[in-house]
N, C-alpha and C positions, 0 to 999 in steps of 0.2 A: 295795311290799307283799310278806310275805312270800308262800309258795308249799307246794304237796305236788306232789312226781316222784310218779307211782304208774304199774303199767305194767297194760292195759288187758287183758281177756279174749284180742284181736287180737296180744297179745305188742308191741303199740307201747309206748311209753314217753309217758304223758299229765302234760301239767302243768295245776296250777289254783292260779290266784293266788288269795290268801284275804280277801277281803273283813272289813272293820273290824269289829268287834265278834264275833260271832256263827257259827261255821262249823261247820253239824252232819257228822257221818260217821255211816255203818251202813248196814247191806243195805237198806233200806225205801226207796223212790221218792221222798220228801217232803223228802233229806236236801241239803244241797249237796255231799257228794262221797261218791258212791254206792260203795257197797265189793261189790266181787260176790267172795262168801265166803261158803257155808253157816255157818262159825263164826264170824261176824259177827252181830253182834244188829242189829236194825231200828236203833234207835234206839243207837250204841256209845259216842259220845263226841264231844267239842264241843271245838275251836280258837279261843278267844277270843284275837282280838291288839287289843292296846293298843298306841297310838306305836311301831306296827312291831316290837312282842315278842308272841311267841305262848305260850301257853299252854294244854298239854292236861289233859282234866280225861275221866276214866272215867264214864261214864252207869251204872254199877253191871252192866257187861255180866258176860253168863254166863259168857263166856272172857276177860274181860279185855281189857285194852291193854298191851303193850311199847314202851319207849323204851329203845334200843340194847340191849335183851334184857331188862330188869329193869321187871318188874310195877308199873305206875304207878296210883292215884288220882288224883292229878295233878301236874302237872312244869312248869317254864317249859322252853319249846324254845330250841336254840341250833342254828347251820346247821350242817348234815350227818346230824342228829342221823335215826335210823329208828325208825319206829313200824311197829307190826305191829298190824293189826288181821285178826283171824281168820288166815286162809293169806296177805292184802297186805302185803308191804310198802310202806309211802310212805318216802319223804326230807322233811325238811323242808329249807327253803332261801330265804335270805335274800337272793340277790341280785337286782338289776333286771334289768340285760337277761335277754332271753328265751336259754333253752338250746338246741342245736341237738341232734335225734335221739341222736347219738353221747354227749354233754355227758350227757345226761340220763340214757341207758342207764349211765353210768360213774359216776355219782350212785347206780343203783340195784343194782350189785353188792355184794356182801357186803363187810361192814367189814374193810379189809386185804387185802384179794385183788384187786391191782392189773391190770385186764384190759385190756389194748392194742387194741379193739375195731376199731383199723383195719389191725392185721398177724392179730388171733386169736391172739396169745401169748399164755401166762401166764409171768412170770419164775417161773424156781424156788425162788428167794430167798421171794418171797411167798406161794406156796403153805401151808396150813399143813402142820403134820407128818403130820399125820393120814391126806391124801390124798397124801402124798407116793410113788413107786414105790420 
């Protein structure tokens, strides 16, 4: 089944496998994968997977959903892919076995900015220009 990397108030890196059908997100208690995010709506947006494909669909939230940055109503997901709900980001992810801490965290760094989280390098190569010295 697929999965969401999200990383938790705690600064952990939490995963939650996504159950068939149905999988609410948004700030509100009622939801199955609760987004703690002022600019989260209660009720943000639903992860229906079908035969192990996911698909997000926008609850008509006040700030919207992103998928790898581009404003969605709704989208089929593919692995890697990030969603942004309010200030969260999740990962979406397709694989079975379970991730370990590190696995997970390197899931949720920014797209392209490859972080060696067991020396704390970043290559310079990958940096983008932007933050470059």
């Amino acid at each position: 089944m697929p999965k969401l990397i999200l990383m938790d108030a705690s600064g952990n890196a939490r995963q939650v496998t996504l159950k068939p059908q149905t999988n609410t997100l948004g700030r509100g208690p009622h939801n199955d994968v609760m987004i703690d995010s002022l600019r989260a709506s209660r009720s943000h947006a639903v992860i229906t997977v079908e035969g192990g494909q996911g698909t997000i669909t926008d609850l008509h939230s006040l700030n919207g959903t992103l998928v790898n940055g581009e404003l969605v109503d709704q989208r089929p997901l593919v692995h890697g892919d990030a969603i942004q709900i309010g200030s969260v980001e999740l990962r979406y992810v397709t694989i079975e076995q379970p991730l370990s801490e590190n696995e997970a965290m390197r899931l949720l760094t920014a797209p392209g900015l490859m972080v060696e989280l067991d020396r704390l390098e970043i290559t310079q190569r990958e940096v983008p220009r932007d933050l470059r010295a």
